[in-house]
C-alpha positions in Angstrom: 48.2 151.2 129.3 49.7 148.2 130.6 51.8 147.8 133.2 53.2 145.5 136.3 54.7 146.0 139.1 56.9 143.8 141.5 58.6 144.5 144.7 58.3 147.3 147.4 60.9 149.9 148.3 63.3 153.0 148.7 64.0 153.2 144.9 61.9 153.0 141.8 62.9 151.7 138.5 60.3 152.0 135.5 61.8 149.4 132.8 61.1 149.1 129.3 61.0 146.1 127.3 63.1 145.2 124.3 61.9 145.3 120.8 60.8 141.5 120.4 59.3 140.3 123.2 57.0 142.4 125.8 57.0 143.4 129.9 56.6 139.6 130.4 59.0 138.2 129.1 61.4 135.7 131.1 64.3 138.0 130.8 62.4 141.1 132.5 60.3 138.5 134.7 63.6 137.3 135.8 65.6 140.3 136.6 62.8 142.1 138.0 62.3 139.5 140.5 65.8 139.5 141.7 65.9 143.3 141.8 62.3 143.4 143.9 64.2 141.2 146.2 67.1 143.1 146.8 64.0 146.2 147.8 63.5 147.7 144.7 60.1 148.5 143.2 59.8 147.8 139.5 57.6 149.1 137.2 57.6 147.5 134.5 55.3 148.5 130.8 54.2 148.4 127.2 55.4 150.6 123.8 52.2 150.9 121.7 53.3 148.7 119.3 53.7 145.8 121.8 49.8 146.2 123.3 49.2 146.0 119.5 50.4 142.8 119.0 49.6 141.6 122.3 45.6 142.5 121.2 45.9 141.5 117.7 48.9 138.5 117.9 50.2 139.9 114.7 54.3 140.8 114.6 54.5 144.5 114.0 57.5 147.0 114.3 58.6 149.3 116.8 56.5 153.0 116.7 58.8 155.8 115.9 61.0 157.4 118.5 59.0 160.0 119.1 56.0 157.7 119.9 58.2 155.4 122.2 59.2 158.5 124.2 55.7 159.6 124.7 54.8 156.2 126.2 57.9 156.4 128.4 56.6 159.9 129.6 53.0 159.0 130.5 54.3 156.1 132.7 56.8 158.4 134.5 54.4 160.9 135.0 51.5 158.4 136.3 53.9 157.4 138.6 54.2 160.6 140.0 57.1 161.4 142.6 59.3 158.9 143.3 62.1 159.4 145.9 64.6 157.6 144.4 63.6 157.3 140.7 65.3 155.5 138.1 64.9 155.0 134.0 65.5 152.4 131.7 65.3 149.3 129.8 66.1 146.3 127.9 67.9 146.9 124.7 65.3 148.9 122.7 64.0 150.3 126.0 67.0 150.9 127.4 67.9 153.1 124.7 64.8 155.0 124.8 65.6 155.8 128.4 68.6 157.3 127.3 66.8 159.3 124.4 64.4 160.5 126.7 67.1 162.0 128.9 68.7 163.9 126.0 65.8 165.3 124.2 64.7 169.0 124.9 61.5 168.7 125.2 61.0 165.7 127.3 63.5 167.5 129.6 61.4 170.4 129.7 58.2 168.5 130.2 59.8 166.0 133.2 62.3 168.7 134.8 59.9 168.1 137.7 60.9 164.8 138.4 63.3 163.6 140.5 65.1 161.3 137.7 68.7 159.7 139.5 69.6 157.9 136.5 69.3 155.2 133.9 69.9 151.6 133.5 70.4 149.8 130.6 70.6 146.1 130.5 72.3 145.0 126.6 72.5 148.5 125.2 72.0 148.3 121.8 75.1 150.0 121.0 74.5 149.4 117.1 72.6 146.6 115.0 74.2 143.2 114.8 76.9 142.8 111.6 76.6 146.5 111.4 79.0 148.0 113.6 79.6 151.6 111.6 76.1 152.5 112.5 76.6 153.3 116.2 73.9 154.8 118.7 76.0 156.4 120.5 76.5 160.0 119.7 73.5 160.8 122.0 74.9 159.5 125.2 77.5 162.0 125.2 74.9 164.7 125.6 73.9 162.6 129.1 73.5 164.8 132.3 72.4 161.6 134.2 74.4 158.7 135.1 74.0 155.9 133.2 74.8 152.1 134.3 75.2 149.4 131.4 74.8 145.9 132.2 76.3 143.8 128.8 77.2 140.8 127.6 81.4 140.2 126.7 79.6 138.5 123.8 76.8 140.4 122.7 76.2 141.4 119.0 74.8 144.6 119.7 78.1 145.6 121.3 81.1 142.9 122.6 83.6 144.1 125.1 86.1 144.1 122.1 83.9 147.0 120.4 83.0 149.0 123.2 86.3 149.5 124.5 87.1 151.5 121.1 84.5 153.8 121.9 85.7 156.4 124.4 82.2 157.0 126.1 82.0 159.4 128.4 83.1 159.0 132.2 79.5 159.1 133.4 78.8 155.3 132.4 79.3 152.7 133.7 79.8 149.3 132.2 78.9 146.1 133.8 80.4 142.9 131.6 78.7 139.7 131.9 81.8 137.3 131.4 80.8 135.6 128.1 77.2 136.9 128.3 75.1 137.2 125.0 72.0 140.1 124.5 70.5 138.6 127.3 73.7 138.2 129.5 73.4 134.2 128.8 76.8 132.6 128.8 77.9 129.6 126.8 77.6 126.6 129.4 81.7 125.9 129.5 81.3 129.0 131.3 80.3 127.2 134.5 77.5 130.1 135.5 73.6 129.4 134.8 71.7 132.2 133.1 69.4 132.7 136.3 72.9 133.0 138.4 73.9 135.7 135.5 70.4 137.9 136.1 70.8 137.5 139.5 74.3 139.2 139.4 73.0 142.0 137.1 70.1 143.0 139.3 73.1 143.1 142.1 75.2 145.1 139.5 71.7 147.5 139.0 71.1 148.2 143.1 74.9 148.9 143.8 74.6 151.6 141.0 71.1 152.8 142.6 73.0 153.0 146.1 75.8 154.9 144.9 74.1 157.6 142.9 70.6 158.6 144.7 71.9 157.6 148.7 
């Protein structure tokens, strides 16, 4: 199972991936460095599918939900207890987290664990151009607090289609003025896409603070 870690600290956040790209990409490289500086401890891991094409360099899609949760479990659980323990992901991952915190059994297998909340940086709030088929009806089931850190922009959910939604009171919403999926904003903007991650992982640590101290 692979996995990295970065930083040292009170709190604990193991972070998915999104679908396309794995732990190492320069989005999650990026924020998790700016979040380990700020003293959290990041724990960051693979889907199935991703060690697959990692190992075989072949494009392949995501494992079922069911599969993806598992994963998620195993790493919580091989973490063991965590003081300040928090879930979540990019995108994809991000919306596992949330899955994992709604489903039955998962509940039933973690309810052990000292689980604050869960983070999601550019929820996936439904596929781009397809905006009737929302994923949302789950996180009104949430017992945890959630934080969403998303782009005004972003074609998995703008500002303009996520203030239609009504979601419950227990999330959060961080907007990244202008920010795309991965919180990048069009240079007229005036703020760099490093200066944007930087402000999320800030967004991320003030939401730790608040719920678990």
């Amino acid at each position: 199972m692979n996995v990295m870690v970065d930083g040292n600290g009170k709190f604990t956040l193991i972070l998915a991936h999104g679908a396309g790209a794995g732990m190492d990409s320069a989005f999650l490289q990026s924020f998790s460095t700016a979040l380990a500086k700020l003293g959290v401890r990041v724990v960051r891991f693979e889907f199935p599918y991703m060690e697959l094409i990692r190992l075989t360099g072949k494009r392949r899609p995501p494992n079922k939900m069911q599969q993806l949760l598992n994963r998620f479990i195993d790493v919580i659980e091989a973490e063991g207890d965590c003081e300040h323990l928090f879930i979540g992901g990019k995108s994809l991952g991000g919306r596992v987290a949330t899955v994992l915190l709604t489903d039955i059994e998962a509940a039933v297998q973690l309810k052990a664990r000292n689980i604050h909340g869960c983070i999601c940086l550019g929820y996936p709030f439904h596929p781009p151009g397809k905006p009737e088929k929302l994923r949302t009806e789950h996180l009104f089931k949430l017992a945890h607090p959630l934080h969403i850190v998303q782009g005004e922009k972003d074609p998995f959910g703008s500002l303009q289609d996520i203030q239609g939604y009504q979601l419950p009171k227990g999330i959060s919403i961080d907007y990244v003025e202008g920010g795309n999926h991965d919180l990048k904003s069009a240079r007229k903007y005036g703020v760099a896409h490093g200066e944007q991650i930087s402000r999320a992982a800030h967004s991320v640590y003030m939401f730790m603070k608040s719920v678990a101290l």
